[in-house]
Steps between C-alpha positions, in 0.01 A plus 500: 500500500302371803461773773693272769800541322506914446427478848841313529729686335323826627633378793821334399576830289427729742879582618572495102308787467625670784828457331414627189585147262413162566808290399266238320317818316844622358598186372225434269492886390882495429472173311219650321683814435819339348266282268346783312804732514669195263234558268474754175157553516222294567090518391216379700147499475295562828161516614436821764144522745418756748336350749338688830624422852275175549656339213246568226593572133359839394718513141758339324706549211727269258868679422770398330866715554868441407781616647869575499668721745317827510374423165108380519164412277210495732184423364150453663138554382512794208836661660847451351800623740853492265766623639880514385654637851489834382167551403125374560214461278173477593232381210200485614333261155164555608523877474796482247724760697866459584651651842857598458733576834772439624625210689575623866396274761514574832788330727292258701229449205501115438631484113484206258898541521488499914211222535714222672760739692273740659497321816891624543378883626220557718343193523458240829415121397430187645461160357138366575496159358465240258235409263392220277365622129427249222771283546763820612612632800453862542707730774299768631678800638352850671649823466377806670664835412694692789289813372211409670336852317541297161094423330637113451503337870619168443636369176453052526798333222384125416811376318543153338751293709631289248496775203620812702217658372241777580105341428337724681478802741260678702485855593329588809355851495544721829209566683249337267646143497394479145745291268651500141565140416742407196575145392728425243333287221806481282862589537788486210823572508625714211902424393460797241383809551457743201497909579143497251336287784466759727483850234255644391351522154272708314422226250391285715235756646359666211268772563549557851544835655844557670484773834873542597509567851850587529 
C-alpha cells in the first residue's frame, strides 16, 4: 500500500477511531465472521516470519492447522499442538515428549475458535484501504485493542474481498514495533469433521514420553 494512501485514511479514520468502529471496518469483519461461522471446520496451510521493526525477516516457519470450534491441530517446525476442547497436547518430535494440560484459555486470548469474532470485545478498528494482489482485491483493516497494556499493539486483517477470506495478518508488537507476519498459503473447507482428527493417540507417537501437567 503506497504511503499516500495510509496517510488518507489515517486521516479519514481518525473520528472512526475516536468512536471506537469504523462502519466500513465492521462490515467486512461481520461478513467475514458469518462466512466461517457457516463452516464445520476448515484446514489451512500458512507461512509465519518474524520480522524486526524495519521490516526485515529474522525467522520464519511453515505450519499447517485445522480447526473446528474449540477443537484444533496446530503444527509448526517439530511441535504438534492437538487439542479436543478439553485437553492439550504438546509433542515436542524432536525431543519425543508429550505435554498434557488442560484446555483453559484466558477470556480475551485470541483462540482458533474466536479468530474472526474477536474484534466484538475490546477492540477499536478502522478500514484503511484497498489493495491489488495477483489478480485479487484484498481489504485491509486495523484493529488496536482498548487495553492499551496488552504486548500486541496493533493487530493489521488483509481479507480477500471477493472470497470473504483472511490471507494474511500482521501483529504489531508494543513498544518494539517488531511484527509476526502470517499468510495463508492454502485454505480448505472441511464438510466432515471426525472426533479422531483432533485426539490424541499413542500409536501414532510411539516412544515418546508423556508429562501430564494436570
Amino acid at each position: 500500500m503506497k504511503i499516500s494512501r495510509i496517510f488518507l485514511f489515517l486521516i479519514l479514520g481518525l473520528q472512526a477511531f475516536q468512536s471506537r468502529h469504523d462502519p466500513m471496518a465492521e462490515g467486512v469483519l461481520k461478513a467475514v465472521s458469518n462466512k466461517y461461522k457457516k463452516m464445520q471446520g476448515f484446514s489451512a496451510v500458512f507461512l509465519h516470519e518474524s520480522e524486526d521493526n524495519s521490516g526485515k525477516t529474522r525467522g520464519s516457519v511453515k505450519g499447517e492447522i485445522k480447526v473446528s470450534g474449540n477443537k484444533y491441530v496446530l503444527i509448526t517446525g517439530n511441535t504438534t499442538l492437538i487439542c479436543d476442547g478439553k485437553t492439550v497436547w504438546n509433542i515436542d518430535n524432536k525431543i519425543k515428549e508429550v505435554s498434557i494440560s488442560d484446555y483453559e484459555p484466558e477470556p480475551d486470548d485470541i483462540t482458533p475458535e474466536k479468530i474472526y469474532n474477536f474484534y466484538e470485545k475490546g477492540y477499536k478498528y478502522i478500514f484503511m484501504g484497498e489493495m491489488k494482489v495477483k489478480g485479487r482485491i484484498w481489504q485491509t483493516i486495523d484493529l488496536e485493542p482498548e487495553n492499551t497494556t496488552k504486548e500486541i499493539s496493533k493487530i493489521r486483517l488483509f481479507v480477500d474481498k471477493q472470497s470473504r477470506q483472511i490471507v494474511r495478518w500482521i501483529l504489531f508488537e508494543r513498544g518494539s514495533n517488531d511484527r509476526e507476519v502470517f499468510d495463508i498459503q492454502s485454505f480448505t473447507v472441511l464438510n466432515k469433521i471426525q472426533p479422531v482428527d483432533f485426539s490424541f493417540s499413542k500409536s501414532r507417537f510411539p516412544g515418546f514420553k508423556q508429562v501430564d501437567l494436570r
